[in-house]
C-alpha positions in Angstrom: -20.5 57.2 -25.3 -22.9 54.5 -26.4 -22.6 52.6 -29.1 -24.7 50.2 -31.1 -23.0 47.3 -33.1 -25.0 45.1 -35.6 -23.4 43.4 -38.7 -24.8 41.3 -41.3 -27.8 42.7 -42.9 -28.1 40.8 -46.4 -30.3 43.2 -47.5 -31.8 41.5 -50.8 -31.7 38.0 -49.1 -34.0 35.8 -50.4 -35.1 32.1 -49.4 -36.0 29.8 -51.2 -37.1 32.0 -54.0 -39.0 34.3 -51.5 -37.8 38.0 -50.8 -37.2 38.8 -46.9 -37.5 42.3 -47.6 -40.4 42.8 -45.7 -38.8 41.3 -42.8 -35.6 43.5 -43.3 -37.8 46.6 -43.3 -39.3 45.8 -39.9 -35.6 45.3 -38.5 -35.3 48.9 -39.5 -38.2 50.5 -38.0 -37.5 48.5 -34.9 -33.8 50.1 -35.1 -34.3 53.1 -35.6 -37.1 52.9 -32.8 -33.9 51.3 -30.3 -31.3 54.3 -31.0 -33.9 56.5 -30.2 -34.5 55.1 -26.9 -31.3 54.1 -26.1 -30.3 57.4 -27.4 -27.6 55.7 -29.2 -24.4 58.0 -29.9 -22.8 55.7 -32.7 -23.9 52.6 -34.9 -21.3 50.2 -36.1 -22.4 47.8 -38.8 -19.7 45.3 -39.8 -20.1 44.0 -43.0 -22.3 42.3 -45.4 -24.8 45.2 -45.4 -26.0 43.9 -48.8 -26.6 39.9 -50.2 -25.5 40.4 -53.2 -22.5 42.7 -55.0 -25.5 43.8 -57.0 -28.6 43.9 -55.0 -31.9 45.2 -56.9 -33.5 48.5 -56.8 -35.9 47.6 -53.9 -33.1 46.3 -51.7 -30.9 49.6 -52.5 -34.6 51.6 -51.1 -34.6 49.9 -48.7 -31.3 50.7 -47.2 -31.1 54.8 -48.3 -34.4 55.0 -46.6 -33.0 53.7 -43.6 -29.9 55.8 -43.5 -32.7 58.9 -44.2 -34.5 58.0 -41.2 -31.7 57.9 -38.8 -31.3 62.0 -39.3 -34.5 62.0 -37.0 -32.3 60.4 -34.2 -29.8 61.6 -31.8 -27.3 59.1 -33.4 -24.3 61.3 -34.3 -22.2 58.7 -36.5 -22.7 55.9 -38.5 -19.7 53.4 -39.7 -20.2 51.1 -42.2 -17.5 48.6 -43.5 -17.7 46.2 -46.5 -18.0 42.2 -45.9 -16.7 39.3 -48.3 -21.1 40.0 -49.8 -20.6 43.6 -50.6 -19.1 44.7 -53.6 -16.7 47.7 -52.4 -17.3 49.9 -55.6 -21.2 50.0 -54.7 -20.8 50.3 -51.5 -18.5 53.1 -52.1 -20.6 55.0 -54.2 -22.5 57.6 -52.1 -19.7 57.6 -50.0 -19.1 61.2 -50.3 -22.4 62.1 -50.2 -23.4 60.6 -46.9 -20.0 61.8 -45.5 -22.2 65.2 -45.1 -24.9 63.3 -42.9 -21.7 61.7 -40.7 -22.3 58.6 -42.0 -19.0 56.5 -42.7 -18.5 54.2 -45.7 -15.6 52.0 -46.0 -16.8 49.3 -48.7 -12.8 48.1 -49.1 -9.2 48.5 -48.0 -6.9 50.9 -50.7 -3.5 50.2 -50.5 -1.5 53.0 -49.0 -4.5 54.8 -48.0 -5.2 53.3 -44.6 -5.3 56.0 -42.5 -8.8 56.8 -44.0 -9.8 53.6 -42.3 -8.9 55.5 -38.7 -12.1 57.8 -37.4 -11.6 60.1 -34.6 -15.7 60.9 -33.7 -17.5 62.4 -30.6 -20.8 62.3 -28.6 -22.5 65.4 -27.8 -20.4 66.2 -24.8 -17.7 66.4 -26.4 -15.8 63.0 -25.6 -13.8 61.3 -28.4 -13.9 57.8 -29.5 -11.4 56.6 -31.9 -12.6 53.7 -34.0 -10.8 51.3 -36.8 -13.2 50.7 -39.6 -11.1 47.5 -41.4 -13.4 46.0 -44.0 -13.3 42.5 -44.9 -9.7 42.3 -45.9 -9.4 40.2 -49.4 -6.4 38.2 -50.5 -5.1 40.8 -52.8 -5.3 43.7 -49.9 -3.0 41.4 -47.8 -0.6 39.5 -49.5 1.4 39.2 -52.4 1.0 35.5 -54.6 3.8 33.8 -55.3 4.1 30.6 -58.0 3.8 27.2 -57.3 3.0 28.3 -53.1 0.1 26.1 -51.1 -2.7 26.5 -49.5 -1.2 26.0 -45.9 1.0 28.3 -46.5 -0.9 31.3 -47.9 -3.6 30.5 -45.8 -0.2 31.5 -42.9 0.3 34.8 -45.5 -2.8 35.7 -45.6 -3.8 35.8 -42.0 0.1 37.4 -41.0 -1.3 39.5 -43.9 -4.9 40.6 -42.0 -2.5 41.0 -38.5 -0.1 43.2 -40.1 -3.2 45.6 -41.1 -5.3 45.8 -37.6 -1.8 46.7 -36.4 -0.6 49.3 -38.5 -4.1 51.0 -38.0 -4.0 50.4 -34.6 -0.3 52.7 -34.6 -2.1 55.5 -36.6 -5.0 55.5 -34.1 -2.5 55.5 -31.1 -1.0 58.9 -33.4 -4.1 60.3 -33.6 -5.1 59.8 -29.5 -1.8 61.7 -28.8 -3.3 64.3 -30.5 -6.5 64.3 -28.8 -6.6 66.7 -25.0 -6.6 62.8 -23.4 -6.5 59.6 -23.7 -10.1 57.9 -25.1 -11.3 54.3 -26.5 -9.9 52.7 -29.6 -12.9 50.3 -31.0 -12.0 48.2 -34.0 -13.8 46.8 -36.3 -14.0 43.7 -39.0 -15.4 40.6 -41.0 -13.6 37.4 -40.7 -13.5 34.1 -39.2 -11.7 34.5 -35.7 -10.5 31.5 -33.8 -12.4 30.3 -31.0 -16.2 31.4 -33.0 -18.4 28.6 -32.8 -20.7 27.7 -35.8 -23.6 26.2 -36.5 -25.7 24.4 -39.1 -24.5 25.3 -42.7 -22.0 28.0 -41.3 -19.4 25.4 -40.8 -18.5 25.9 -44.0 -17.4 29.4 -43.3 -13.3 30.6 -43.3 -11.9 34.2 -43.9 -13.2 34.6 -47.8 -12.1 31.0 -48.9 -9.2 30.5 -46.0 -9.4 29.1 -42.1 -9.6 31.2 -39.2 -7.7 34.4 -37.8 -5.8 34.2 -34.4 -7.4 36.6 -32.1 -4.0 38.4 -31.6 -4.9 40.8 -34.7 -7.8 42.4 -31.4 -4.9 43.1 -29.4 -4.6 46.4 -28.3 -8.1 47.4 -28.9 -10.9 48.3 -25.9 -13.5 46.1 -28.4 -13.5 44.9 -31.4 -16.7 45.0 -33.3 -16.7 41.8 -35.6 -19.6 40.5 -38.7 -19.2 37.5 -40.6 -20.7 34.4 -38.1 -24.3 34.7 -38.4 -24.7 33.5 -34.4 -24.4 36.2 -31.7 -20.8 35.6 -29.6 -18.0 36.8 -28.0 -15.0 35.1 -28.9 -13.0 34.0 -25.8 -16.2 33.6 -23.7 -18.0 35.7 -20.9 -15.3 36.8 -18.4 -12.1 36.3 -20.3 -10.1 39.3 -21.7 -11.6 38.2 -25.0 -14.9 38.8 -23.7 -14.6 42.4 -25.9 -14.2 40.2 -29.4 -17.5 40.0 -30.5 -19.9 39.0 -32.9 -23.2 40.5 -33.1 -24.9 38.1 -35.8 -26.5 38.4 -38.2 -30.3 40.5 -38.0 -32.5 37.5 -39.7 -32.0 33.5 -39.6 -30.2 33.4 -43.0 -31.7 29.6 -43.9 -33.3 26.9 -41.5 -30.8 26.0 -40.2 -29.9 28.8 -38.0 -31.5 28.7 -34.9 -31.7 30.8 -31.7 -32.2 34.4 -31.0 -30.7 37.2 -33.1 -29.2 41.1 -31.3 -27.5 44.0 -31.3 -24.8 44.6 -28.7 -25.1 48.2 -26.9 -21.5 49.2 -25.5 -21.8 51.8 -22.7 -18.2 53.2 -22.7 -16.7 55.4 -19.8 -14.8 58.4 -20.7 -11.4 58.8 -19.8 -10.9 59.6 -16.1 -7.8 61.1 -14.5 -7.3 58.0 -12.1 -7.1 56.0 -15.7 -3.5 57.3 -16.0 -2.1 58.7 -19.2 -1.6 55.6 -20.7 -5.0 53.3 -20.2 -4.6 49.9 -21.0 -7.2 49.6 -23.7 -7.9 45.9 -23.6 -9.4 47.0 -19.8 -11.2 50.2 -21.0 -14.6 50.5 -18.7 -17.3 49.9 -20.3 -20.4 47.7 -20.3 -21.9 45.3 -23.0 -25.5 44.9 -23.0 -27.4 42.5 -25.8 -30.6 43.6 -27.1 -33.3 40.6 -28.2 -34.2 41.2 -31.8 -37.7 40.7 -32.6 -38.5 37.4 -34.5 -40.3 39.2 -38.1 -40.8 35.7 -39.5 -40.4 32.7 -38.2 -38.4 29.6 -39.5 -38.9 26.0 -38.7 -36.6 22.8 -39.8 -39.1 19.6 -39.4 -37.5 16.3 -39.6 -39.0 12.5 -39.7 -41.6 11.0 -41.8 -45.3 10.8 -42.0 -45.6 12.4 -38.5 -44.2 15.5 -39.4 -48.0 16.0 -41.6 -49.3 16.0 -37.9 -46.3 18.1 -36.9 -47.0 21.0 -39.1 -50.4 20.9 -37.9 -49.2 21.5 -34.7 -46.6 23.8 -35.4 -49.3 26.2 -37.6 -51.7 26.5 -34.2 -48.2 28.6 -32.6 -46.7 30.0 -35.5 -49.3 30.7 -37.9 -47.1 32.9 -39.9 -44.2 30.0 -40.5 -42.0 29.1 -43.5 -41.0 25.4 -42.9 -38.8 23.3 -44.5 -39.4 19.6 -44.4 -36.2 17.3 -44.5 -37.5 13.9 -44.9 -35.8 10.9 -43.2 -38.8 8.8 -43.4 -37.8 4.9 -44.5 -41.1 5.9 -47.3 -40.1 6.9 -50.2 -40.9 11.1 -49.9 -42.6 10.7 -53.3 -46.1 9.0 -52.1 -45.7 11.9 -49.4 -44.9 15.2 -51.2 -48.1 15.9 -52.1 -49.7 15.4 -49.0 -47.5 17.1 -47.2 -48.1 20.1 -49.5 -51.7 20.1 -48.9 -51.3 19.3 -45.0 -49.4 23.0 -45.2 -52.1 24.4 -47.2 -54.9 23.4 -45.1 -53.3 24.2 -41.9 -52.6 28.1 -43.7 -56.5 28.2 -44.4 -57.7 26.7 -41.1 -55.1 29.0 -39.1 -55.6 32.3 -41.3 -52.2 33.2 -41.4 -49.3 33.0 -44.2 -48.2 29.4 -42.9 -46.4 28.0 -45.8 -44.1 24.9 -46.8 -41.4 26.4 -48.8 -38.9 23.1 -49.3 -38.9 19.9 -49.0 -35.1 18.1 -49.0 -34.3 14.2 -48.5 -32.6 13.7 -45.4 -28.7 13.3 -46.1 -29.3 9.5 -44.6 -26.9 6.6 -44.8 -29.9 5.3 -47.5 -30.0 8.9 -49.2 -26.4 9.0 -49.7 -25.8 5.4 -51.5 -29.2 4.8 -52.7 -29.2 5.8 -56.3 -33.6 5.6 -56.5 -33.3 8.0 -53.4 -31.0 10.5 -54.9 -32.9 10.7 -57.8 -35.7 12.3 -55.5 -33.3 15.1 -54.5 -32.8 18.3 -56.4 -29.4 19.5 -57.8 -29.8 22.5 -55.4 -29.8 20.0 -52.5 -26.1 18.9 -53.0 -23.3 21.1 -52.4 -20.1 20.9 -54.7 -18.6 19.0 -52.3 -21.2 16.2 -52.3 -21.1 16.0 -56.1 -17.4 15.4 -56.4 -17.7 12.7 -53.8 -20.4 10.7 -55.1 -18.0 11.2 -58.3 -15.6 9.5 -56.2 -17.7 7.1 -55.1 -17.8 5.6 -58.9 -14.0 4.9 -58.6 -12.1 2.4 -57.4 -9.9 4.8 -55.1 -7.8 4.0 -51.8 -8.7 6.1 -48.8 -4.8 7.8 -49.3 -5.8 8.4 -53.0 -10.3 10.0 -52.0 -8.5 12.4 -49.3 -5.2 13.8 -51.8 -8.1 13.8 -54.8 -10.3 16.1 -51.9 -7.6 18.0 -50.9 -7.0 19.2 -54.1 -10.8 19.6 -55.7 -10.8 22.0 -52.6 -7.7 24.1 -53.5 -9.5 24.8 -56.9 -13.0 25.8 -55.0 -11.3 28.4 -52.8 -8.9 29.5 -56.2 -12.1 30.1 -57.5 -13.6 31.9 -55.0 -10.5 34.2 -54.6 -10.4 35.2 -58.5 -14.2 36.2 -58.0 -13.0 38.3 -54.6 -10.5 39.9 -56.7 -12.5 40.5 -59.7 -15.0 42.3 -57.3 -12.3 44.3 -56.0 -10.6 44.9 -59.2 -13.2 48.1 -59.8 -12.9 49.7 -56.7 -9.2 49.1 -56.9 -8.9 51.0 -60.3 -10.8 53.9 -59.5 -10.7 54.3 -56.1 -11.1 58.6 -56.1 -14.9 57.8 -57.9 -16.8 57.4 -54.9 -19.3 59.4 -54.5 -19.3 60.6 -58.3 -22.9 58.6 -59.4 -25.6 61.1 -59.4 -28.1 58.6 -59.8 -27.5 57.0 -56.2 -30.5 57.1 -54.4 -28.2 58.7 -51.5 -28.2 62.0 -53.4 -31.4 62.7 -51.4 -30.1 62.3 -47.9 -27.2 65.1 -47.8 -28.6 68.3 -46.0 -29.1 71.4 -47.8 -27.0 74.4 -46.3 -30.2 75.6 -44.9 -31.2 72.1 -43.3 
């Protein structure tokens, strides 16, 4: 059976203030183009499908249409979980509409209802493959608060919490495979932070929701586990290690500057079951082959860094990439304000003398030792330049604190971000929690359209 796993779309994305809708259309003519000639059996996508929990009208098109044009290909099933983006009632919507077309929507986990999250599919010959869909797993879906406890120790909860889950689905699959003429694959899926995922740029700042990272231990027992959330293309444990089959796939589009490198897909060739496999297969050593597939570049991003050079720079950089957004982060020892001008107009020439859509979208002060204690240079950055972080340090920075007293004062300004960003998780959650049998009920869902007519 082959399978295609992708995660991470963030339709509705925009940057800067510009939409990347255009550029999440062309991923979608290019992947429906790839199943077709891969001839693709199954396509995974894990998590953050949309930006937003309420993406506009456009962005909503633009996925239904998708979903319609994959009825053209030989792809036979399509899962899709919700990520810590999604909101799980909107998601959840068309479910049982699209159930018709074999396409899969599980936009959160319902408490005593797990076993929907537990899909026994097949390819056209006939061979089953058993597959987990877990969304991302929020606080509430896990764990049970208690007064007074920290955040060490719910962050322990929370991730014995997510464990506890992947296992108990992982004993209904096993159920189900028992069921089945012979043994076959059990592929998992999820959106979280594992340990051992490297990040880059601004996604250091990721965690699971608001909390650290998962121990891989919740994979065990699986033949792959099919993972969003990391925007950078990885396996987990690193090529040749039993974790080899804990993957990321990335996300489909460089989410801000400072992503760099390639974006995929990961195409999983899986063997069916053989009789020299035994009745009992180890999954964790399930054959199969895992192939990455280049996505194209649709727009490309630079990050240019220095002074007055980089006005030459961009010159250069419009003669390959005439297409480009850039973003300027200034570290010159000039003040950026006798240069922002020109550097605007050394974009706009180079778009004119190039003929292409080059364009300078941001400019941001370099986060310099000068930037960060010179009050006439932060004057010159924007308040969308500083995370909350930064602004309740330079707070600090007024005070006459001990080091002991900046890192408890830290420590707790933290607790209250990620108690914030749990009560908007939960409030999220709250509507597909309430009325979790309404999926499927909108008639206005664009989706209405895509389930076939008795006749089809």
């Amino acid at each position: 059976m082959r399978v295609l796993h992708t995660s991470d779309w963030h339709i509705g994305a925009d940057l800067c203030d510009k939409s990347r809708l255009q550029e999440h259309e062309a991923f979608f003519a290019w992947l429906i183009e790839t199943i077709t000639r891969e001839r693709v059996d199954v396509l995974l996508v894990s998590g953050d499908i949309f930006d937003t929990s309420s993406p506009a009208n456009r962005a909503e098109n633009a996925y239904f249409n998708m979903l319609h044009a994959l009825r053209s290909t030989c792809c036979r099933h399509v899962i899709i979980t919700g990520g810590n983006h999604d909101s799980p009632s909107h998601l959840n919507a068309p479910a049982k509409y699209l159930q018709a077309d074999n396409i899969h929507i599980l936009g959160c986990a319902r408490d005593g209802r797990h076993a929907e999250e537990v899909l026994v599919i097949d390819d056209a010959e006939g061979e089953s493959l058993i597959v987990c869909a877990v969304p991302f797993l929020r606080d509430r879906d896990v764990r049970r608060g208690a007064f007074g406890q920290d955040m060490d120790q719910r962050a322990k909860d929370m991730c014995a919490g997510i464990t506890a889950h992947y296992q108990e689905v992982l004993g209904i699959a096993q159920e189900r495979m028992a069921a089945l003429p012979h043994p076959c694959a059990i592929v998992g899926m999820g959106h979280l932070f594992a340990r051992g995922a490297s990040l880059a740029g601004r996604e250091a700042q990721l965690t699971v929701g608001t909390l650290g990272e998962m121990d891989t231990g919740f994979a065990q027992g699986f033949a792959y586990m099919a993972l969003g959330h990391i925007h950078s293309p990885q396996c987990v444990g690193g090529p040749g290690t039993l974790l080899d089959r804990v993957r990321y796939s990335g996300s489909i589009l460089p989410m801000n500057f400072g992503e760099c490198g390639s974006k995929e897909v990961l195409l999983l060739d899986i063997a069916p079951w053989s009789a020299d496999m035994g009745s009992a297969p180890k999954q964790e050593t399930w054959p199969m082959t895992i192939r990455s597939l280049p996505i194209p570049c649709f727009r490309h991003l630079e990050q240019l860094c220095g002074g007055p050079e980089v006005v030459h720079a961009m010159d250069e950089l419009a003669d390959r990439e005439p297409d480009a957004w850039v973003e300027v982060v200034w570290t010159g020892a000039e003040p950026l304000a006798a240069f922002r001008e020109e550097l605007h107009e050394a974009a706009r020439k180079a778009a004119e003398r190039v003929q292409g859509n080059f364009e300078l979208v941001r400019i941001l002060l370099g986060r310099s030792e000068q930037a960060a204690t010179d009050p006439a240079s932060r004057a010159e950055r924007n308040l969308e330049d500083y995370t909350p972080e930064d602004i309740f340090a330079m707070r600090l920075d007024r005070e006459d604190y001990d080091e002991a007293k900046r890192t408890l004062l830290t420590g707790l300004f933290t607790e209250v971000l990620a108690s914030l960003a749990v009560h908007r998780e939960d409030s999220e959650a709250a509507e597909a929690a309430e009325g979790p049998d309404t999926a499927g009920t909108a008639g206005t869902t664009p989706a209405a359209g895509l389930t076939r007519s008795a006749t089809d």
